[in-house]
Every structure is written in structure tokens, then in C-alpha cells.
C-alpha positions in Angstrom: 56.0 237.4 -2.4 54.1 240.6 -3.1 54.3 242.4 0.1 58.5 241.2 0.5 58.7 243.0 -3.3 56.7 246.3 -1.5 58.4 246.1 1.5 61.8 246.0 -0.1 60.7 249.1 -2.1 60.3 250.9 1.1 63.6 250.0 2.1 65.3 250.5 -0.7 64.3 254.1 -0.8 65.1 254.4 3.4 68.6 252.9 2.2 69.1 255.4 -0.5 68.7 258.3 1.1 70.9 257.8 3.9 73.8 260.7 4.5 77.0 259.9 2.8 79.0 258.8 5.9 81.8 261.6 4.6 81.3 265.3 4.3 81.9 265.6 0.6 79.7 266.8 -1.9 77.8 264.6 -4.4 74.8 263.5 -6.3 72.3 262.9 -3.2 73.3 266.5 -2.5 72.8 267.8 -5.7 68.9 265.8 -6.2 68.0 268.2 -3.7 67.9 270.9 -6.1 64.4 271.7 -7.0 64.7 273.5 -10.6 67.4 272.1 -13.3 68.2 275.7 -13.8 69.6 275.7 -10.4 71.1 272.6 -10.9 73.0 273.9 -13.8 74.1 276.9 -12.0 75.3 275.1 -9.0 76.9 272.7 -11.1 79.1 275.8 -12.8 80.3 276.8 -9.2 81.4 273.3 -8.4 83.2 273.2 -11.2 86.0 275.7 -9.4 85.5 273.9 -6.6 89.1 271.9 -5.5 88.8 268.2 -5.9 88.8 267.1 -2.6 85.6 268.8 -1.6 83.9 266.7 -3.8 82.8 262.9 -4.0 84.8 260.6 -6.3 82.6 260.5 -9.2 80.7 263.5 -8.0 81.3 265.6 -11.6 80.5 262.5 -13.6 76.8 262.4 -11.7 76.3 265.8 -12.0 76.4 265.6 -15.6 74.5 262.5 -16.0 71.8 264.0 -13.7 71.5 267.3 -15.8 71.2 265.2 -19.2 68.5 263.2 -17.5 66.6 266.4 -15.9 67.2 268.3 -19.1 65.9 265.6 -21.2 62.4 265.4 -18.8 61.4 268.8 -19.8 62.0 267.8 -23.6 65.5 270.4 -24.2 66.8 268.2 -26.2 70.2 270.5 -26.8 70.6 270.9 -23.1 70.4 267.0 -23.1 72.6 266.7 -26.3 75.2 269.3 -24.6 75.6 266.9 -21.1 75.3 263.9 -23.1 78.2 264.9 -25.1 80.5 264.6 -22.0 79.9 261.2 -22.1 78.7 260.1 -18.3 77.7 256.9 -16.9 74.2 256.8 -15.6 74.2 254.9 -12.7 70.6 252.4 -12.4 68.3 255.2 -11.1 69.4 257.6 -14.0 68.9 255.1 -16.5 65.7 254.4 -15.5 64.3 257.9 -15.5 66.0 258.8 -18.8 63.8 255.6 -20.2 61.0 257.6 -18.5 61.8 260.7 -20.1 62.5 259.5 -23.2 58.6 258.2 -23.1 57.5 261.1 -22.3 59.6 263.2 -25.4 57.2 260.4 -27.6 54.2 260.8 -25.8 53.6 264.6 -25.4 56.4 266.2 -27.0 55.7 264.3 -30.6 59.7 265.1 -31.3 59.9 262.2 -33.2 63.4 262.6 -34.9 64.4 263.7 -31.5 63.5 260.3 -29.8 64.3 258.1 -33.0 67.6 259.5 -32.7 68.1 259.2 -28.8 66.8 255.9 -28.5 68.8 254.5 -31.0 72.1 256.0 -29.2 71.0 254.4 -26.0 70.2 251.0 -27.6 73.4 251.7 -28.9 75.3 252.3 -26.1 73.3 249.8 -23.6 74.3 252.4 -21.0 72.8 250.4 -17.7 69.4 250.5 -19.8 69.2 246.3 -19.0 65.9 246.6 -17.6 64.4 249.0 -19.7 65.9 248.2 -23.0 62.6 246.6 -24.5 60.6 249.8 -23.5 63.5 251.7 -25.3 62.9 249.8 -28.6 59.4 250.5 -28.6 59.6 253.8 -28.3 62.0 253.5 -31.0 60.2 251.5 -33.3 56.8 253.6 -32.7 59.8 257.1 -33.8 60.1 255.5 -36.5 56.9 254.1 -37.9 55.8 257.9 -37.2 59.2 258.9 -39.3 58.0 256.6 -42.1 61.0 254.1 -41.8 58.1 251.2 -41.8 61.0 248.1 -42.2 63.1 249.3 -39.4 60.0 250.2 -36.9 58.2 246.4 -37.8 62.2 245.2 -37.0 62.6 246.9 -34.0 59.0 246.0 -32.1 59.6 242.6 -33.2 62.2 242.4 -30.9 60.8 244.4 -28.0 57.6 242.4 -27.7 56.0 239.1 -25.6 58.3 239.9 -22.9 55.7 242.7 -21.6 52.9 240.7 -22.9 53.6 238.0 -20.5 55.6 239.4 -17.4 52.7 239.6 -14.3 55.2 240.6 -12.1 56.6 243.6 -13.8 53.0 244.5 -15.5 52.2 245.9 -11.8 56.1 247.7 -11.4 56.2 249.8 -14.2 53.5 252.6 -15.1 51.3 251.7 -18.4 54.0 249.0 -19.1 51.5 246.8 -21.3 49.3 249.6 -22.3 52.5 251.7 -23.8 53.9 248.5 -25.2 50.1 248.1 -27.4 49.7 252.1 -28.4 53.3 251.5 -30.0 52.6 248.2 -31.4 49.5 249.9 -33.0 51.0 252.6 -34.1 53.9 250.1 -36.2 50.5 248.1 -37.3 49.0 251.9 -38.7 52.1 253.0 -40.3 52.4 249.7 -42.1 48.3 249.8 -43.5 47.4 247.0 -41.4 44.7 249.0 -40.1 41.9 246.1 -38.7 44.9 244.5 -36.5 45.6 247.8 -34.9 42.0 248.7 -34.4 41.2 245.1 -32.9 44.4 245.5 -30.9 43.3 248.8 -29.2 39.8 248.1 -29.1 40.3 244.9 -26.9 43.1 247.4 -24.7 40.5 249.7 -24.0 38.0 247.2 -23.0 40.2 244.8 -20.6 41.1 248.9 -19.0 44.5 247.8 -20.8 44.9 251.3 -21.4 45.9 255.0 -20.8 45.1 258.6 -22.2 47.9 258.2 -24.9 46.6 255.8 -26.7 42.9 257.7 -27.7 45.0 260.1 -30.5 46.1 256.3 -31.9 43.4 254.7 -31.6 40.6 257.1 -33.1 43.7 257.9 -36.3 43.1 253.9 -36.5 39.4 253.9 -36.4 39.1 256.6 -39.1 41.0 254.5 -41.7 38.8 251.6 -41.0 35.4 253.5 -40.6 36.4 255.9 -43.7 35.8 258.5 -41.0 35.8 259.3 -37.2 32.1 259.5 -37.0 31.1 257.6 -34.3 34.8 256.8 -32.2 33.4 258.9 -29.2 30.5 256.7 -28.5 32.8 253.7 -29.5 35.4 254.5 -27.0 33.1 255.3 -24.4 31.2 252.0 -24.4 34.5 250.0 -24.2 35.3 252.6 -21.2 32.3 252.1 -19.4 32.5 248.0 -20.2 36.2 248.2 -18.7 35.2 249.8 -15.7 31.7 248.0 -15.2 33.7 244.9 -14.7 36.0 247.0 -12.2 33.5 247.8 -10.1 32.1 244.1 -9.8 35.4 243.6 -8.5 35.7 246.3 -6.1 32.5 246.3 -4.6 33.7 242.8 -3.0 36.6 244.6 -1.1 33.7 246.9 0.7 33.9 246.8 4.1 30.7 246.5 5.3 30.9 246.9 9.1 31.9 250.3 10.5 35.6 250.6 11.5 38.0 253.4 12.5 40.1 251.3 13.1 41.6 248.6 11.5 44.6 246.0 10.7 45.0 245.9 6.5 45.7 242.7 6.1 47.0 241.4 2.1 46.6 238.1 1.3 49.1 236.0 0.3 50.0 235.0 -3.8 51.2 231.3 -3.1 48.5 228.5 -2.0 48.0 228.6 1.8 50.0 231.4 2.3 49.0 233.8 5.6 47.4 237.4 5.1 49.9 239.8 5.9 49.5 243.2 7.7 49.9 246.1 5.0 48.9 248.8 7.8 47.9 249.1 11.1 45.3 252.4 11.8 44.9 252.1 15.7 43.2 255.6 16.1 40.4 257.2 13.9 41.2 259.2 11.2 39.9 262.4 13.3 42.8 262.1 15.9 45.5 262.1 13.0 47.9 265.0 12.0 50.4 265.0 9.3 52.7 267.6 7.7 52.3 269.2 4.5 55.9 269.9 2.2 55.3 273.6 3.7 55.5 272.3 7.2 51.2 273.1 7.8 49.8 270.6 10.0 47.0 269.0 8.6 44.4 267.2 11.0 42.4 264.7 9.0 39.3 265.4 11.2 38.8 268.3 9.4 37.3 266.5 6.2 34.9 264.6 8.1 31.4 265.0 5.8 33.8 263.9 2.8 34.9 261.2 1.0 39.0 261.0 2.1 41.7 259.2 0.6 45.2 258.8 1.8 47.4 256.9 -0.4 51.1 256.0 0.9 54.0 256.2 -1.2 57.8 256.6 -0.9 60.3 258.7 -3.8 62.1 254.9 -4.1 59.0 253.3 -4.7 58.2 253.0 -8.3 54.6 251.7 -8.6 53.9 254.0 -5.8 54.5 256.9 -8.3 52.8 254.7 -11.5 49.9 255.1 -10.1 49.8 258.7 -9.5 48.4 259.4 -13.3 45.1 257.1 -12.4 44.8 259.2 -9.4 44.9 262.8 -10.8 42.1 261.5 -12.9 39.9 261.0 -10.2 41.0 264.3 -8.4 40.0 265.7 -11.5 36.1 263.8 -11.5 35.5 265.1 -7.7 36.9 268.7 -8.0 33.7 270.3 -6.8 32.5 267.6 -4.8 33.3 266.3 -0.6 36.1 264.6 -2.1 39.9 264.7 -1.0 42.7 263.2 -1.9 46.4 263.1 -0.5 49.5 261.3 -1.1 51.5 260.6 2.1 55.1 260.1 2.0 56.6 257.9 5.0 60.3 257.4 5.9 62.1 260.4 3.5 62.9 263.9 5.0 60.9 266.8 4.0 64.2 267.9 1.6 64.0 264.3 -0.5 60.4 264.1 -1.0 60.3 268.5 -1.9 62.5 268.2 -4.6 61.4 264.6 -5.8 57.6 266.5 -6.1 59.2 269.8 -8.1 61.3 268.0 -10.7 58.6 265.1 -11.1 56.3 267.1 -10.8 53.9 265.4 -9.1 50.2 267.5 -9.4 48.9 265.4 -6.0 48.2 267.2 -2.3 51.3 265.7 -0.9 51.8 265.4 3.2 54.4 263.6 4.7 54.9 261.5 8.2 58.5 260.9 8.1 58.5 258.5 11.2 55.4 256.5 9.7 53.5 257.2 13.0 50.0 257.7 11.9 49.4 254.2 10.7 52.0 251.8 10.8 52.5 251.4 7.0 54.5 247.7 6.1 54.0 247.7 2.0 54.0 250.7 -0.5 51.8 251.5 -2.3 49.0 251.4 0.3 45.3 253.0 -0.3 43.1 254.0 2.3 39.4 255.1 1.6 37.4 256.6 4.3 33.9 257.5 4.1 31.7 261.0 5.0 32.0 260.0 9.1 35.8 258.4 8.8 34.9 254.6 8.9 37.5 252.7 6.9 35.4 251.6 3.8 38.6 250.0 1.1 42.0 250.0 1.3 44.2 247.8 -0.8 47.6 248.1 -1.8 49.8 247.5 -5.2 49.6 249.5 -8.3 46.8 247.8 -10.5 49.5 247.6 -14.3 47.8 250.6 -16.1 46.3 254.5 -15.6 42.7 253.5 -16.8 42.9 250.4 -14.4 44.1 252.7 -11.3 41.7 255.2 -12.7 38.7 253.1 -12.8 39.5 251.5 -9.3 39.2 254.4 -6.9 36.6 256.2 -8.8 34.8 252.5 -8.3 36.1 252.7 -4.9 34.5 256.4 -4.3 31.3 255.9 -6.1 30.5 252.6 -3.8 31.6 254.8 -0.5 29.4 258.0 -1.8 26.5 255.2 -2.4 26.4 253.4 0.7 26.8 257.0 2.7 24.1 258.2 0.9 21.7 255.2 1.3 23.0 255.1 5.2 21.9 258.7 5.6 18.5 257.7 3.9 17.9 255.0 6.5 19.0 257.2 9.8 16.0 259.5 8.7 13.5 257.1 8.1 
């Protein structure tokens, strides 16, 4: 069941940027905007532009699409002045304005702002289906920061237990449990019940049910308890390091131990008895491999033999592809000035899609792209590859593991146990 759900990811995104079969103007022509500014401006010229040279519903997505990219760089007016016009958002709007909305909570702290947007989506139900319980938690979390205790406890009621208990969506969604507990904590705050929110987080951090968000909620909550905040660093650092102790026992058991350049990724199957399934297929060495930056540099892997190399595959339509790009930048972060490197390849979309998809994200990742998926046969998104310092295939896995810390934790694991056994290898050579 897991790889059908990836591979359908793959194909869905294939499918969804295929040319319109007629020659008229519309939204998959307008994505390819890089900068909402341009966006806006283009939008004003096709405004004069005669019906006909446009697709049916071509104005209407153009709207909804400058709302959504308005809204993900927190202008609120601009987002107020499209969402005026009333458009429908088809599912893929939707889903990033849910996304956006998050991120107006999370960094922007405009909590009138997203109290007041939320509640007009809820409102509306506008194609939200899927994300609606995410949109009430963000809601009720507004609130509680708002003061409007009775209607945030009201509103998280309802949201919760779905995200508490749903395996399959956990993995889909970036931080879906994680955000779901940082709001629920920050309701539990707001209304004094300080010990349930500080048990609530404290557990999070330590199960790696957890993200960089939640640390501004969860020391607030461990100064009213302590009477202070003396003490949180060490305290959050210990859960940290217990969270990704345990992450490590469980990586160090996907090491493989015998040299390989090559190699077939196999997954193995959920139900009982089920057969390992191919994920990839690298029939060449990572030295004889070339791939395309969004620039249009060729890039030969060889070049980073004596380092650490990580290729992780991804597609725009892919969404746990993309979830797990926060958990990554962490890492990049860890191994700046180390033999460390990192890239995201993108298979299947031309260089156009997967340009703009970067820029409006944006996504902070070395990004190449092998548009035919030549280089290694990729059948399930996301797919990790870990090579070590003389390009033997050391891990490779695939899925997105349900939260940043938990991604985080698993390639740093995933480095630190290829660095180690290099580094003992080496030792051994020269004796």
C-alpha cells in the first residue's frame, strides 16, 4: 500500500503538468511565474486581453492563485483585495492556502489576522474538506493567543483525535501531529492548565513528536510551571538527545554493511507476507552520474567523492516529498563546514515547473533535476539515498518519517553512522 500511495504521487504530479491540449491561456501557465509581483502584473495585462484567448475559468484562477501566493508571504490586504472577488480554489489552492494560513500563525504571529481568515474559511468550507481540522486548530490556537479562551477550548475540541490517530496521513502532511500538539498546548496555556500542556509537550519532544515551533510554547509553558525558565535549555536538550538516541538504534539497522555502487532499493511491504518492492534501481556508481542544476550546470556526482552525499528524490505534486524538506535544511545546516552535501532531485517535471515551484516555495535546498528519471530508475517519491566518502551506497529509505525533528534526526543519524564507519574503515586500511 505504501509504495501504490508514492507512486500515485509521482503520477499525479506527471499528470498535472501535462500541456493543456488547447492553446489558450490559463492557470498552469500562469504557476510559471516565479515572483507574485509578476503574477500581479501579468494578471492586469490579461485582463484586456479578449475572452477567447483565455481558458474558461482562466480569470477566476488567476485570482484564487494571487490570494493564495499573496497570503504565503503574510500581505494580508493583497490577500483580503483577491479574496474579495470571491474565487473558487480549486483542491491544490486550497491546500496551500491551509499551508499558508499555518505559516501566518507560526512566524508571522498575526493573530487577528489568522483568527479572522480561518474563521471565513471554516465558514465558507471552500474545498478545505481535507484540511478543515488543521484550519480549526490554527483557529483555536488565534484565538487562545487573542484571549477568547471558550471559543479556542470549543474549537480544538472539535479538530482533535482525528490527527491523533490517522497513521496514514501522519506521514502525508508536514508536522501534522506535532502542529496539532503545539496548538493543543497553546489552548491548554491560555486556559491556566499549565502541567497538561507541559506534560503534553514534554512527551512531543521526547517521542521526536516535534518541530522548531513548538520550543517558543513549550519553554512559555515551562516557566509558569517552574516559576521561571531556568533550566528549559538543559530540559529540552535531554528529551532531544533521548528522541534521537532512540532514532539512531533504529537507523543503524538499515546500514548497509557490504560495499555497493550499485544497488536495487527494495521497500518492504505493510500487509503480512507482502513482497519487497523496488523503490530505485542505481545500476552505475554514483561517479558516472550527471544531472542538471535549475540553471542548466551539469553536475557530475563524482566530483564529491571524499564526502558524505545525499540525493533525495522529490516531485512539485508530491507532498511528503516537500514535508520533509524542513528536517533536511536542518541537517544542511549541522554539516555546513564539513565533506557533507546534500541535493534534492526532481524527476519527471520540466525545468520551468520545478523553477517556479522552488522560487514561490521557496525551497532553501541545492536542487537538480533529471527530467527523464535516467540516473536511477526512481518508482516511489520520496526516495533518500546516502552515499559514503568513496560512493558505496550506505542507507536509502523512502517515505517522509510524520514530523521535522523525526526527518531531522534520521539523516543526521543516517550521516553520523556513514562518517563513523568511514572513519573506522580508513583506521583499519592503515593499520
Amino acid at each position: 500500500m505504501k509504495k501504490i500511495i508514492l507512486l500515485l504521487l509521482i503520477s499525479s504530479s506527471v499528470m498535472a503538468q501535462q500541456p493543456a491540449s488547447n492553446k489558450k491561456y490559463g492557470i498552469q501557465d500562469f504557476m510559471l511565474i516565479e515572483k507574485v509581483e509578476d503574477m500581479e502584473k501579468k494578471y492586469n495585462q490579461l485582463l484586456k486581453e479578449p475572452a477567447e484567448n483565455l481558458a474558461p475559468t482562466a480569470l477566476n484562477d488567476f485570482r484564487a492563485e494571487l490570494a493564495l501566493q499573496w497570503l504565503s508571504k503574510g500581505n494580508v490586504e493583497r490577500y483580503r483585495f483577491y479574496k474579495a472577488t470571491n474565487p473558487k480554489f480549486s483542491y491544490r489552492q486550497a491546500l496551500f492556502l491551509s499551508y499558508a494560513v499555518e505559516k501566518l500563525l507560526d512566524e508571522s504571529k498575526l493573530y487577528n489576522d489568522v483568527a479572522q481568515i480561518s474563521q471565513q474559511l471554516l465558514d465558507e468550507n471552500n474545498d478545505i474538506a481535507d484540511r478543515k481540522s488543521v484550519i480549526m486548530e490554527v483557529n483555536a490556537a488565534a484565538n487562545a493567543k487573542l484571549g477568547n479562551i471558550e471559543v479556542a477550548r470549543a474549537v480544538i475540541a472539535k479538530s482533535s483525535g482525528r490527527y491523533l490517530a490517522s497513521a496514514s496521513e501522519h506521514g502525508y502532511f508536514r508536522d501534522l501531529k506535532s502542529n496539532y500538539l503545539n496548538r493543543y498546548a497553546m489552548v491548554l496555556s491560555a486556559a491556566g492548565e499549565y502541567k497538561i500542556a507541559f506534560d503534553t509537550l514534554s512527551k512531543a519532544f521526547r517521542e521526536a513528536e516535534s518541530n522548531p515551533y513548538m520550543v517558543a510554547t513549550f519553554k512559555d509553558v515551562y516557566e509558569k510551571v517552574k516559576g521561571s525558565d531556568k533550566g528549559f535549555d538543559q530540559y529540552l536538550k535531554s528529551l532531544q538527545e533521548e528522541a534521537y538516541k532512540k532514532c539512531y538504534e533504529k537507523v543503524e539497522k538499515l546500514y548497509v554493511a557490504t560495499p555497493q555502487f550499485t544497488l536495487e532499493g527494495k521497500l518492504t511491504g505493510v500487509a503480512e507476507n507482502a513482497k519487497p518492492q523496488t523503490s530505485f534501481v542505481a545500476n552505475k556508481p554514483v561517479q558516472d552520474v550527471n544531472m542538471l542544476t535549475l540553471d542548466e550546470k551539469n553536475v557530475n556526482l563524482g566530483n564529491y567523492k571524499g564526502k558524505i552525499l545525499v540525493i533525495d528524490f522529490w516531485t512539485t505534486g508530491c507532498t511528503p516529498c516537500v514535508a520533509a524538506f524542513a528536517g533536511f535544511e536542518k541537517v544542511v545546516a549541522d554539516y555546513r563546514k564539513d565533506e557533507f552535501q546534500m541535493f534534492v532531485v526532481n524527476i519527471f517535471e520540466d525545468k520551468s515547473t520545478v523553477k517556479a515551484f522552488a522560487a514561490q516555495k521557496p525551497i532553501k535546498l541545492e536542487v537538480l533535476r533529471d527530467e527523464e528519471n535516467k540516473m536511477y530508475d526512481i518508482r516511489a517519491t520520496p526516495t533518500k539515498i546516502i552515499f559514503d566518502p568513496a560512493g558505496h551506497i550506505r542507507f536509502y529509505s523512502s517515505g517522509y518519517a510524520g514530523s521535522t525533528d523525526r526527518e531531522y534526526y534520521k539523516l543526521k543519524a543516517m550521516v553520523e553512522i556513514t562518517r563513523a564507519r568511514a572513519s573506522n574503515n580508513a583506521t583499519a586500511s592503515a593499520k
